[in-house]
N, C-alpha and C positions, 0 to 999 in steps of 0.2 A: 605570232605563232609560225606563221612561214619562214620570218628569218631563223628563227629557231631550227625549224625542220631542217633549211639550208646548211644552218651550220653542224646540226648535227650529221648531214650527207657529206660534208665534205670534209672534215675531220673524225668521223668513226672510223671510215677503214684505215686511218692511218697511226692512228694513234688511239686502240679503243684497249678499256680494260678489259670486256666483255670481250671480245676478239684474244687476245692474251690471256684470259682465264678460260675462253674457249679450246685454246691452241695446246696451254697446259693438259686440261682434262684430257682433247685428244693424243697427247704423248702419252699421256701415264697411261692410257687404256691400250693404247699400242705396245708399247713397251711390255705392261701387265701382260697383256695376250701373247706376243713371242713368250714370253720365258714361260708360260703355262702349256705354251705348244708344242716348245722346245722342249720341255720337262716331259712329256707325255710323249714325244716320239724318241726321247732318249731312252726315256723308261719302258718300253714298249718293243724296242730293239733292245735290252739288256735280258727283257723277261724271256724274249725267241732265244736270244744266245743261251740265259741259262736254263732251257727248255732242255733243248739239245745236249748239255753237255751233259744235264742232268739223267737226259735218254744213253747216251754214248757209257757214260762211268756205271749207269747199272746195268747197263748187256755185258758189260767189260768185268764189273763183279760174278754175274752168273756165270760165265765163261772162265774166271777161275777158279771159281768155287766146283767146275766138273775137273778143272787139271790136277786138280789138289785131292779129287778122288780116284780120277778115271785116268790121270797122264795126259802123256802128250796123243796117246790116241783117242783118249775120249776124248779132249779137247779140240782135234782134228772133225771128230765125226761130229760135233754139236757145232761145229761152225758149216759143216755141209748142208745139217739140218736150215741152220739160220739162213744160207743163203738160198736153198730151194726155198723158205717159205718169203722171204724179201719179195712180194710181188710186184712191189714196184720199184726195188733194182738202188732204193737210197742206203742201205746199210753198206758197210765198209770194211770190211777182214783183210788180216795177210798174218800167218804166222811163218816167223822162217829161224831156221835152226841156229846155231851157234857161229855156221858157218857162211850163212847167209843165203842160203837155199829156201826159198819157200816150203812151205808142207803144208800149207792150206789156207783156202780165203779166193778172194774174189778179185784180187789184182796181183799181177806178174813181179812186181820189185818195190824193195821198200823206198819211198820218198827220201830223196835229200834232203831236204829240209827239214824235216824229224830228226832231230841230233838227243833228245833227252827225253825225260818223262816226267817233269816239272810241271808241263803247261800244253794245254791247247793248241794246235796249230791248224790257220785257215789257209788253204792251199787250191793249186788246181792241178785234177788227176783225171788222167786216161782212163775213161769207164762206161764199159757200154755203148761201146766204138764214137766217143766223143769225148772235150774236155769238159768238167765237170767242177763247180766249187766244193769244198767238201771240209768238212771240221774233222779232225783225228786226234786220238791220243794213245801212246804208246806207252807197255807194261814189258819191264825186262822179268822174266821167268828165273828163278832160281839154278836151270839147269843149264842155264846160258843162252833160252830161245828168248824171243821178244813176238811182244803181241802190240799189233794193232787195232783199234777197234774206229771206227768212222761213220759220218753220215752223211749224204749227199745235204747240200745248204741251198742250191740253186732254187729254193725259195726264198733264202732270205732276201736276196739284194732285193728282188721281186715287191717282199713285203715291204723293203725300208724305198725303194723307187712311189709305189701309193702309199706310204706315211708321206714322202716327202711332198707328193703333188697336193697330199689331205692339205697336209700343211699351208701350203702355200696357196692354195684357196681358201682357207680357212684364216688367213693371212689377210687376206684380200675383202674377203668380209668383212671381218676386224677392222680394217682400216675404212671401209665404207659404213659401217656403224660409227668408228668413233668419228668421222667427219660431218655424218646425219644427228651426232649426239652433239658434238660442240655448238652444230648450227643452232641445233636446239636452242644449246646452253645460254648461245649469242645471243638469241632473239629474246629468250627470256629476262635476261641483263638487259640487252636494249629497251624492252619490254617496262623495267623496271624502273630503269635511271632515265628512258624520258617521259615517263610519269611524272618524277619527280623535278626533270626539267621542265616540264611546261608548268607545273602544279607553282614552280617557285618563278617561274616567268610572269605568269598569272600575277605573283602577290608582286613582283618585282614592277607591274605593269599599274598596281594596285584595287587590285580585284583581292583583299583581303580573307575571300569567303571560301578559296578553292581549296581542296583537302586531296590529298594523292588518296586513288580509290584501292580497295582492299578488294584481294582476288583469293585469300584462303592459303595462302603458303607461306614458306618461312619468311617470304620478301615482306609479308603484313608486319613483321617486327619493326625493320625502317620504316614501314609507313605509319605503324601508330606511332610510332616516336617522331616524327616529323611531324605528323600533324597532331600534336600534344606542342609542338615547339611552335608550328602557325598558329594555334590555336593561342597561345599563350601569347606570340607576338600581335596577332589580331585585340590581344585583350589592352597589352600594353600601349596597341596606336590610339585606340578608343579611349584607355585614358589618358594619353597627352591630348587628343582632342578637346576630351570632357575638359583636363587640368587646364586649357588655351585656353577656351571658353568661359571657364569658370573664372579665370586670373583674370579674362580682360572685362568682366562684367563685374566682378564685383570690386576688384580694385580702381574702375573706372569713377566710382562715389566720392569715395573716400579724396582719391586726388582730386577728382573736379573740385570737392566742398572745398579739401584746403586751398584749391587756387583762386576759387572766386573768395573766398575768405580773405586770404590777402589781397586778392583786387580790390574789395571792399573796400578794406582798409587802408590800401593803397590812395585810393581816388576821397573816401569820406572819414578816415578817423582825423579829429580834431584833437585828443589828445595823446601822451604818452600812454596811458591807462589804457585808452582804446586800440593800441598800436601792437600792444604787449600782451592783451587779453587775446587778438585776433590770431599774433602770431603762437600763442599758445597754441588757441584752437588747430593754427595750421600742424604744429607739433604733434600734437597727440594724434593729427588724423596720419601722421608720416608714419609714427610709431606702430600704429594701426597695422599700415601697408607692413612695416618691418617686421613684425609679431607674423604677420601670415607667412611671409618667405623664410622664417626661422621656421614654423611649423611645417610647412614645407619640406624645407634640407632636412630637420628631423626625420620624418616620414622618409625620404627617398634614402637617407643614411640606414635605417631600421630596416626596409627591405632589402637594401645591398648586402644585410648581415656584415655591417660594420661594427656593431656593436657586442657580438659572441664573446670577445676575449673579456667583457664585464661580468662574465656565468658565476654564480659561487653558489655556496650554502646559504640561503636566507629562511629565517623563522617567518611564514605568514599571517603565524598569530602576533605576535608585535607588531611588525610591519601595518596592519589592521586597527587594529587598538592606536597606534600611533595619528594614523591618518584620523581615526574617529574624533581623538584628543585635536587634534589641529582644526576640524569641520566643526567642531559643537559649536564653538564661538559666530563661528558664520553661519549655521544653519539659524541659533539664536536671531543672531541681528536681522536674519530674513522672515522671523515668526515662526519658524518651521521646526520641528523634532527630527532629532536623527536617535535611531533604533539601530543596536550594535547586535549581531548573533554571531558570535565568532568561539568555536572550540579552541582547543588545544590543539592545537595540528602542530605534524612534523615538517620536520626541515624540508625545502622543495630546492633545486636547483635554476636559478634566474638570475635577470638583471636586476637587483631590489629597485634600483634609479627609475628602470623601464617601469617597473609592475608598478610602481608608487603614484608614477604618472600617469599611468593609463586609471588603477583606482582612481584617482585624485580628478582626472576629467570627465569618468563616472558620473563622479558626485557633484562637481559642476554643471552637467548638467541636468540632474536632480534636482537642484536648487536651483536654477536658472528657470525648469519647466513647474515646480509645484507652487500650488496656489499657497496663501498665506493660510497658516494654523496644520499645514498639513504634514505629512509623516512622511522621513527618509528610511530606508533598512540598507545595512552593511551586512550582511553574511557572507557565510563559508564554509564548506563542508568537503569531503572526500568523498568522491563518485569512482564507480567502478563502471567501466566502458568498454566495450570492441573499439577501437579505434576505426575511423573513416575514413573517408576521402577526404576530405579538410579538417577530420576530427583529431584526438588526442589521441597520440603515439604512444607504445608502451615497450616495454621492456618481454623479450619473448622467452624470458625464465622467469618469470615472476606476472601477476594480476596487473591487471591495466589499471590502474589507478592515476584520479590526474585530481585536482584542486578547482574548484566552484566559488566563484568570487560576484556575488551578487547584490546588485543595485537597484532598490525598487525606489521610484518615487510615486506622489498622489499626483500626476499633473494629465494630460488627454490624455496621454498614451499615441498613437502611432497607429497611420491605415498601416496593413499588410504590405502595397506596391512604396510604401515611402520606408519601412523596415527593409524591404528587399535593396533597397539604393542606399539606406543610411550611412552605409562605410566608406561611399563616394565622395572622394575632394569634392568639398565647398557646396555639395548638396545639402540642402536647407528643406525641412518639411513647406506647405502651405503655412500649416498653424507656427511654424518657427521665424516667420520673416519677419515679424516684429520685433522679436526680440533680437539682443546684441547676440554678435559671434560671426565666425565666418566658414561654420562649415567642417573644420577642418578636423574638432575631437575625435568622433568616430573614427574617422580616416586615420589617425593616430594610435587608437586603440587597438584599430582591427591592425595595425603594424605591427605593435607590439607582441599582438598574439602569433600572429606570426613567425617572429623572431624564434618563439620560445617553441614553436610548434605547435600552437594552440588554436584557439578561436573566440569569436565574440557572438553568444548567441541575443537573439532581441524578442520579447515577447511582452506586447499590450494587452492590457483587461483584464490583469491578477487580479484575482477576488479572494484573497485570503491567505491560502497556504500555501507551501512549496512541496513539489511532486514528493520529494522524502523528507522524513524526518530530518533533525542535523543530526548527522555523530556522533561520536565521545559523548561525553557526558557535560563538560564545564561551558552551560553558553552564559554571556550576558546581553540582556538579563535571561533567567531560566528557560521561561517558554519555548518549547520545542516546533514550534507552529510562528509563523510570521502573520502579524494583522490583517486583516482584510482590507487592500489597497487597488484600486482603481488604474495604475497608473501604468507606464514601462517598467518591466523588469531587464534592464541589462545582466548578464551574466559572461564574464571573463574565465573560458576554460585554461587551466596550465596546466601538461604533465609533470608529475613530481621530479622526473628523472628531465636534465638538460638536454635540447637536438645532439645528437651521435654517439648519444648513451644506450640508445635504443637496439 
């Protein structure tokens, strides 16, 4: 953990994403903030300017609205009026005749710079024994006078000088927030990813158990999924363990017999007959070995989903009745009855190869675990389910429906902690070490189910019936009820519909 810490001190400042998604956020928020500041003291100065002009062109309407009744003398005496009540000296008159003589107003000559009457003009004029900023706009009179009308502005600059200093503290905040928010931002990213760096130091150290902790924010999304991925990798060390353990214990038998079988034979067979029996025996125990490592690649083939591109339409009621037809002879020859309940069921989408042989190891060990004179069941039925967490997937326009593929035999049946392990490579109950095998059926089945997105459920102690009736109508034979059996009930869930149809 210290070198960790180490290097995470001495490479974050230099190269940190968290730093760089900090530095970002701080731009944008900066940048965001001038141009909303900017906007606001540009808009804020355009509203004073059209305050004023808006003030200026309606004095400058009343004022011709009295010339247009009263002349050029009423229009004289209402500018007297205006400038006696001007108390505070910001209004702006001059009217002068054709000839360029004044005839009334508040300033001695007209501005140079006033050339038209187009436009606004901001200027500075002699007023009130001082110079003065001041907005004017001028009206030429029909009779050849011209009117000006004005407003002292020496408040604007005034207002846009405190917009500008607003601003520029305001400025300055902004930039102290967003550099208080990146750090934030930082620490939280840091916060985050060396979670996940010591969490994955941890497993990398092999402390398989550590999980990045959940703090409640959107960072929890990486973290369940990460530790959904340890967890999953945790599961996958524990079965190469389990599968190391398993491979070197029980394939340890089989080789020693064959080797001291041909040392035997090696040191005491006197004849041919005895030479060729022994290495038989060493044969079949090699084949032995070879059958496990084929079951084996199987299984690790089936969960890599190397086998998807085998999906098609299969009929499960054939496929069932077929296998039945191929069992009767063997269950015979073992004393045993096999009992078929299989409807009419529709097409499902699988690997027929896969389903065939996971059935088929079913009923192997059916007849492997029932005692002589005793009864197999093959059924099948259409179940409707919520889909679970390892359960059967469904299709989200249409009912969940998935296929029930059930194996009961008369044999002990199965504790509960030896059903919880069953699907484990080369786990063998107590009650199963006697007999042949290595383990590996289950392990295969529950592959299978997999494959297809399904599952393998396990239940001991059936006394009789199954939780529903069967479906449709056509079983054989009739009976809608399964006999009263003692035994394991395996059960093979498949959705009807193939993985990515869903």
């Amino acid at each position: 953990m210290q070198r960790l810490s180490r290097h995470l001190h001495q490479h974050w400042p230099v190269r940190s994403v968290g730093l760089t998604f900090a530095m970002v956020y701080g731009g944008v928020f900066v940048v965001s903030a001038i141009m909303f500041l900017s906007f606001t003291w540009w808009n804020t100065a355009r509203l004073l300017n059209d305050h004023i002009e808006h003030a200026i062109t309606h004095d400058a309407s009343d004022l011709l609205a009295r010339w247009a009744t009263a002349g050029s003398g009423g229009l004289s005496h209402a500018l007297r009026l205006r400038i006696e009540q001007d108390i505070g000296g910001d209004a702006i008159y001059l009217l002068i005749s054709p000839q360029g003589q004044a005839e009334g107003g508040n300033i001695d000559r007209w501005p140079v710079q006033v050339a038209g009457t187009k436009r606004f003009y901001q200027l500075s004029l002699r007023h009130g024994g001082g110079e003065m900023p001041v907005m004017v706009h001028s009206w030429a009179l029909p009779d050849g006078q011209r009117l000006l009308v004005g407003r002292d502005v020496k408040a604007l600059p005034m207002m846009r000088k405190v917009m500008t200093q607003a601003f520029l503290w305001c400025l300055l905040m902004v930039v102290l927030l967003a550099l208080g928010g990146a750090l934030i931002v930082q620490t939280l990213f840091r916060h985050m990813v060396t979670a996940v760096a010591r969490t994955t130091a941890a497993i990398a150290e092999g402390d398989l158990s550590r999980r990045i902790p959940l703090n409640g924010s959107e960072t929890d999304l990486v973290a369940v999924t990460v530790n959904r991925m340890l967890t999953r990798i945790d599961k996958l060390m524990r079965g190469v363990r389990q599968v190391s353990n398993a491979i070197a214990h029980d394939l340890r038998t089989p080789i020693t017999r064959a080797r001291t079988r041909l040392e035997d034979a090696a040191l005491h067979a006197k004849t041919t007959q005895e030479l060729h029996a022994a290495i038989e025996e060493a044969v079949a125990d090699c084949d032995h070995i070879t059958a496990i490592f084929d079951a084996l690649l199987r299984i690790a083939q089936i969960e890599a989903g190397a086998r998807r591109q085998a999906f098609a339409p299969a009929n499960p009621t054939q496929l069932l009745r077929s296998l039945a037809e191929l069992y009767e002879a063997v269950t015979e020859d073992a004393g045993l009855k096999l009992l078929l309940y299989v409807p009419e069921l529709p097409d499902i989408v699988c690997d027929q190869h896969m389903v065939s042989q996971a059935v088929a190891n079913l009923l192997d060990n059916a007849i492997k675990f029932s005692p002589p004179h005793g009864t197999i069941t093959l059924s099948a039925r259409l179940v409707r389910q919520p889909p679970g967490p390892t359960g059967v997937h469904a299709r989200a326009d249409g009912p969940r429906q998935a296929l029930e593929i059930t194996v009961t035999d008369a044999g002990p049946g199965m504790l509960p902690a030896d059903m919880a392990r069953a699907t484990a490579r080369f786990f063998r109950a107590e009650a199963a070490r006697s007999t042949p095998g290595s383990g590996l059926g289950l392990s295969l089945v529950h592959a299978i189910a997999g494959l297809h997105h399904g599952e393998i459920r396990l239940a001991s102690g059936q006394h009789g019936t199954m939780d529903h009736p069967l479906e449709n109508t056509r079983t054989d034979p009739s009976p809608a009820t399964l006999p009263a059996l003692p035994g394991l009930r395996a059960t093979l869930v498949l959705p009807l519909q193939a993985p990515g149809d869903h």
